[in-house]
C-alpha positions in Angstrom: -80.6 20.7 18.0 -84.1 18.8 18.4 -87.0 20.9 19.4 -88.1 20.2 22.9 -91.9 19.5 22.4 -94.4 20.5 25.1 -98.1 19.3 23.7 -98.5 20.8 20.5 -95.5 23.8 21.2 -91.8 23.3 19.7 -89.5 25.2 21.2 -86.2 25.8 20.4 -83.4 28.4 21.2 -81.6 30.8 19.1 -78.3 33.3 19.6 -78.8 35.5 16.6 -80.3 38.7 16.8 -80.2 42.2 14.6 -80.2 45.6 16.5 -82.5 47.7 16.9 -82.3 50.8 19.3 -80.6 52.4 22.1 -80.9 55.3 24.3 -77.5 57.0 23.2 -78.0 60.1 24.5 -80.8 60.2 26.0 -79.5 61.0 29.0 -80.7 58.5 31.3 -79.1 56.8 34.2 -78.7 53.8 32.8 -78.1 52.4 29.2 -80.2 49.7 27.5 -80.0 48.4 23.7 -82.6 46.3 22.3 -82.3 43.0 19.8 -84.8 41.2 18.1 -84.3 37.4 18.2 -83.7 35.9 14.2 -84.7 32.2 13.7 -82.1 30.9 11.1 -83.0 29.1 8.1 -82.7 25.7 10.7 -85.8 27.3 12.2 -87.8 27.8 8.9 -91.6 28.5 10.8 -90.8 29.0 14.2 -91.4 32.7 15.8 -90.0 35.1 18.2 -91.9 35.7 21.8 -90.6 39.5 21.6 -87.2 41.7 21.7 -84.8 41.4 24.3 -83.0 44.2 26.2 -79.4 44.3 27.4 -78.5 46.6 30.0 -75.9 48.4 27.9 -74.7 48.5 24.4 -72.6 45.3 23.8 -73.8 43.0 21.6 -75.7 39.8 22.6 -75.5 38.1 19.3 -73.9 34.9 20.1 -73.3 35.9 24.0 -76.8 35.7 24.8 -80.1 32.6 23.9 -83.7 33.0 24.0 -86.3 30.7 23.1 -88.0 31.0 19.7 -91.6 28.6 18.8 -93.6 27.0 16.7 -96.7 25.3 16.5 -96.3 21.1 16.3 -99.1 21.2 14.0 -98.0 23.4 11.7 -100.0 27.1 10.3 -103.2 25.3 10.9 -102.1 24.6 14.9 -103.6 26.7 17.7 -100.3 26.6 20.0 -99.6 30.4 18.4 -101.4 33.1 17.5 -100.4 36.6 16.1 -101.0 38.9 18.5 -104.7 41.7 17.6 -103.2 44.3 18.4 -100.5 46.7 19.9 -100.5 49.5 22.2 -97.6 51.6 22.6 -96.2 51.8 26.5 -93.5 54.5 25.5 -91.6 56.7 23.4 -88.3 58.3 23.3 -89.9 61.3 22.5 -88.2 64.4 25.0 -85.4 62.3 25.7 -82.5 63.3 23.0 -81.8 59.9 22.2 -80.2 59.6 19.0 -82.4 57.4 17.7 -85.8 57.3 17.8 -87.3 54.3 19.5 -91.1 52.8 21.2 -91.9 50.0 22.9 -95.3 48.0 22.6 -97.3 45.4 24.3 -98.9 43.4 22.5 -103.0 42.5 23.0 -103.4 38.6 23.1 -106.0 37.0 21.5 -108.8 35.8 23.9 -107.2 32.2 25.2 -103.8 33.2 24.4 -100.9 34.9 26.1 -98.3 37.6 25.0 -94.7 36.5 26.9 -92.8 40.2 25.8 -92.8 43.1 24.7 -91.5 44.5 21.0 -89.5 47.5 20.4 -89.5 49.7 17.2 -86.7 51.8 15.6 -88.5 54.7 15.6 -92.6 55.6 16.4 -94.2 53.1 13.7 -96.6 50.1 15.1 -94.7 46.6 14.1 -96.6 44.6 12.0 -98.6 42.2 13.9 -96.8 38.6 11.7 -93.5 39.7 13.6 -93.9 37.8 16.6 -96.5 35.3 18.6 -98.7 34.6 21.7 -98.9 31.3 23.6 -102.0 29.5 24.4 -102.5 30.2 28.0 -102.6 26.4 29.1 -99.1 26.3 27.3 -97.3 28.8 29.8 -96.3 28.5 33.8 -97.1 31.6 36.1 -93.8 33.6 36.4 -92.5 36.3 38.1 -90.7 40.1 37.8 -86.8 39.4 38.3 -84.3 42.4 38.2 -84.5 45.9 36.8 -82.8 45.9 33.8 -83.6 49.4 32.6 -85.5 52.3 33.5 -85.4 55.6 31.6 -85.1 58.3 34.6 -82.9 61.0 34.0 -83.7 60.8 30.6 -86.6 63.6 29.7 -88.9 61.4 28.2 -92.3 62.5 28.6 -93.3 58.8 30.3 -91.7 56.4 32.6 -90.9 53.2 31.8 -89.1 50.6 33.4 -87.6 46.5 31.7 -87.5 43.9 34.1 -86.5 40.3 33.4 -88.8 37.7 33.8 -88.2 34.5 36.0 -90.0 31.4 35.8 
């Protein structure tokens, strides 16, 4: 598939993903499992927006597509940048999941725009190369669609809450 081109951004759309947690007994109300995008070798410098969550353990590969990017100029293009930082929202800590599992926001670079959030199998920062942010005059104001998860019941010592995202 050709890359749909929107000034200097490529985008294109992938179906693979790898696992990477669940809340398997944690105890929550309702289940979520998170997957991080994979651009295939067809997709050699193009870069994932963030993880996606499913609202219960089935696996997306190949049942579900999100859009993965690249800059139209190449490493030297400023469509992308990695993001400066990350700050973790929450923790599985108290919640007996079987796994442990965080979730992080990443900080934008001034100019730039962070379109998701990135999970990590267990309490370790992810290293900043793992996914991109969008120059702001490349993205369209959006909106909070439905719930997808939210951890009560669970124990966890925060709240935290996935929504989808609609353009």
């Amino acid at each position: 598939m050709d890359s749909l081109i929107f000034k200097d951004l490529l985008i294109n759309f992938t179906s693979d993903f790898t696992p990477l947690w669940n809340d398997r007994g944690s105890g929550a109300q309702l289940s979520v499992s998170y997957w991080r995008p994979i651009p295939t070798e067809h997709f050699h410098g193009f870069h994932i927006l963030g993880d996606f969550a499913s609202g219960d353990y089935n696996s997306v590969v190949r049942h579900r597509i999100v859009a993965i990017v690249s800059d139209a100029n190449g490493p030297d293009g400023t469509a992308l940048r990695a993001p400066m930082d990350y700050e973790r929202v929450w923790t599985d800590t108290g919640t007996g999941a079987e796994a442990q599992g965080a979730i992080w926001k990443p900080i934008a670079p001034e100019g730039y725009v962070a379109l998701g959030m990135l999970c990590s199998l267990g309490h370790d920062k992810p290293l900043l190369s793992t996914m991109r942010c969008v120059r702001a005059d490349l993205v369209i104001a959006s909106y909070i669609g439905d719930m997808i998860w939210n951890d009560r019941g669970s124990g966890g010592v925060s709240d935290f809450s996935a929504w989808s995202v609609e353009p």
